[in-house]
LORO-776563 format. One record per residue (C-alpha): x, y, z; chain; residue in one letter. Coordinates in Angstrom, 1 decimal. Example, Ala and Ser with C-alpha at 12.3 -4.5 7.8 and 13.67 -1.06 7.14 Angstrom:
<sites>
<site east="12.3" north="-4.5" up="7.8" sero="A" marvex="a"/>
<site east="13.7" north="-1.1" up="7.1" sero="A" marvex="s"/>
</sites>
This chain:
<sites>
<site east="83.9" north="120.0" up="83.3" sero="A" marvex="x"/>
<site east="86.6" north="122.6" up="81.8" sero="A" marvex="x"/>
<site east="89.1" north="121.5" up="80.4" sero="A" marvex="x"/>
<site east="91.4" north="124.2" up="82.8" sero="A" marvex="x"/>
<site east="90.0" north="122.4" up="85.6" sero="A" marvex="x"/>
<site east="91.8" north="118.7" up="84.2" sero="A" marvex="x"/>
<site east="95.1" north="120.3" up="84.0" sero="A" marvex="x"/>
<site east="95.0" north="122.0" up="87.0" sero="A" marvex="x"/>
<site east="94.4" north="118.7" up="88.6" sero="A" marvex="x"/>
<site east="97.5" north="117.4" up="86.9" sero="A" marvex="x"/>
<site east="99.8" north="119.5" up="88.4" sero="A" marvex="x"/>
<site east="98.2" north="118.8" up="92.0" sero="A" marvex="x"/>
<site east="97.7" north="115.8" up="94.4" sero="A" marvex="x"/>
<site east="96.8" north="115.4" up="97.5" sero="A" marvex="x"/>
<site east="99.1" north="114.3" up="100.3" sero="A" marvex="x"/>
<site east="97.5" north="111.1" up="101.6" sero="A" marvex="x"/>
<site east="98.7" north="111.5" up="105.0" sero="A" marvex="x"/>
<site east="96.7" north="115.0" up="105.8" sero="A" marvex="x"/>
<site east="94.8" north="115.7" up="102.5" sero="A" marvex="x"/>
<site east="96.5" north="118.8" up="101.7" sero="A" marvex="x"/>
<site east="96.8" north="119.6" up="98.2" sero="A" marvex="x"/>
<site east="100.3" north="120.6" up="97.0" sero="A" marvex="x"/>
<site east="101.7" north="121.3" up="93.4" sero="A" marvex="x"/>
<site east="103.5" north="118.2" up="91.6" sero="A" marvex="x"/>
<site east="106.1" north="120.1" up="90.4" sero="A" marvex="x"/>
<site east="107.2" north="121.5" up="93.8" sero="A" marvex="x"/>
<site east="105.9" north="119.3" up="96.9" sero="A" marvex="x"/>
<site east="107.5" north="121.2" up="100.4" sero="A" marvex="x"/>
<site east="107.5" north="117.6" up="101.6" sero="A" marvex="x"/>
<site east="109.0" north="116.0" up="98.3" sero="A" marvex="x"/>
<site east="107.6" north="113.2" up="96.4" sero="A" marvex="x"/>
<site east="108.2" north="109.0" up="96.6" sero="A" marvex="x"/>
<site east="107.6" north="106.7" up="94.8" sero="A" marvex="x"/>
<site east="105.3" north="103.7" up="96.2" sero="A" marvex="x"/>
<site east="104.4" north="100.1" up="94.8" sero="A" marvex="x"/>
<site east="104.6" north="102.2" up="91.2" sero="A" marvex="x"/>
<site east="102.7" north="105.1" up="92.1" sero="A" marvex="x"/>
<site east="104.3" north="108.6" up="93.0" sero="A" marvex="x"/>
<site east="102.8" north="110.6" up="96.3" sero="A" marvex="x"/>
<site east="103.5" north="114.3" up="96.8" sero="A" marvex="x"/>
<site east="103.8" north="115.6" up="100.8" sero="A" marvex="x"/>
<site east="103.4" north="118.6" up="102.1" sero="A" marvex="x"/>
<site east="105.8" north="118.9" up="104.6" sero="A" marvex="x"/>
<site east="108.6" north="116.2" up="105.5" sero="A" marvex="x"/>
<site east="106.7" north="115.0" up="108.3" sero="A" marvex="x"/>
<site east="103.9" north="114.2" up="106.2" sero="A" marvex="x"/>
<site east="106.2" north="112.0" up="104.1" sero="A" marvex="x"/>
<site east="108.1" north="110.1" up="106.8" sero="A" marvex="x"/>
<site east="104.8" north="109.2" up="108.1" sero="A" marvex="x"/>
<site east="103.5" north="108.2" up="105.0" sero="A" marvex="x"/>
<site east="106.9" north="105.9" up="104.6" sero="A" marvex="x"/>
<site east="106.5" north="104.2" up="107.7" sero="A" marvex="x"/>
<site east="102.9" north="103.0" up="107.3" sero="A" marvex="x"/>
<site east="101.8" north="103.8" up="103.8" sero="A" marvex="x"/>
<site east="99.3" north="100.8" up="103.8" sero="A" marvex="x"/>
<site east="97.6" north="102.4" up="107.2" sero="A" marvex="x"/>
<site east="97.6" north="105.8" up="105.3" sero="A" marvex="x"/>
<site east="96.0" north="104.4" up="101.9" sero="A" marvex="x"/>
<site east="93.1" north="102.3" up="103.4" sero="A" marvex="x"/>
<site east="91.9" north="105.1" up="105.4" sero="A" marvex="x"/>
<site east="92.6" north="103.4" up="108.8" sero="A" marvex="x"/>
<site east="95.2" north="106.6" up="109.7" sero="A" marvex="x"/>
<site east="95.1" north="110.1" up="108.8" sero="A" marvex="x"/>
<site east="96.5" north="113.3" up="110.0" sero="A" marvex="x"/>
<site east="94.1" north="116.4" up="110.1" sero="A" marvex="x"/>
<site east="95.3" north="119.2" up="110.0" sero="A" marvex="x"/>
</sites>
């Protein structure tokens, strides 16, 4: 794989509410911080949902589609 491709994937994540993918260093939705690791939203519903059932939205038993 090129290396490009590792830090592009760096400066993205993917909002585990809708699977978006948003830019680390300036999330529409913001970012928080979760049992140690940090999740980027795309919009602030995505992250208010994602703070109210954040186990539902890891496991895979909820998601948003968008």
């Amino acid at each position: 794989m090129p290396i490009r491709w590792f830090r592009k994937r760096d400066k993205e994540a993917i909002d585990p509410v809708c699977n978006m993918t948003v830019r680390k260093k300036t999330p529409p939705g913001g970012a928080w911080n979760y049992r140690g690791e940090s999740y980027y939203f795309c919009g602030p519903g995505c992250k208010k949902a994602f703070q109210t059932e954040a186990e539902a939205y890891l496991s895979g038993r909820k998601r948003l589609d968008m």
